[in-house]
N, C-alpha and C positions, 0 to 999 in steps of 0.2 A: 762074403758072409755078412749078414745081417744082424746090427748090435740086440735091435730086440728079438722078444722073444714069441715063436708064433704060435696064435690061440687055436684052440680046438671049434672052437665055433664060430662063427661069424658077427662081425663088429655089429653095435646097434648105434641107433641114434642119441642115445641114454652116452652112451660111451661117446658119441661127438659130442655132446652137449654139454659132456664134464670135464673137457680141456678148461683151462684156465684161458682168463681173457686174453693173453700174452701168445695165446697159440691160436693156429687157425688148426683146419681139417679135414678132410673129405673121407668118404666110403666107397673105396672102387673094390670092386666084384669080391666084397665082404669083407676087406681089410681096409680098418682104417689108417689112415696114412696122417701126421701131423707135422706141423710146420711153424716153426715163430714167427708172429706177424711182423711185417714191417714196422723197421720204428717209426715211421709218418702216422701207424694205426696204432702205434703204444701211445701220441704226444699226450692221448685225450685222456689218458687213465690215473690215477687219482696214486704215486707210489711217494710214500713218505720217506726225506733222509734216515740214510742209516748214519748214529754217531761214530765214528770212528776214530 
């Protein structure tokens, strides 16, 4: 069973292209599929401490 949840219409490029950087993605036969990028493709991103 599958956590998400499935759409009535098919994925666009709008929808790959509003993952956050943190994620990659692809569109296979209309579902988009996503993924965390590797940490070697997060080193480059700009993420400020959290105080804790």
């Amino acid at each position: 069973m599958s956590l998400a949840g499935k759409l009535d219409r098919p994925a666009t490029k709008a929808a790959l292209e509003a993952l956050p950087d943190t994620m990659r993605g692809e569109i296979i036969d209309g579902d988009l599929y996503a993924f965390p990028r590797p940490w070697s493709h997060r080193r480059g991103l700009s993420v400020e401490p959290q105080d804790g």
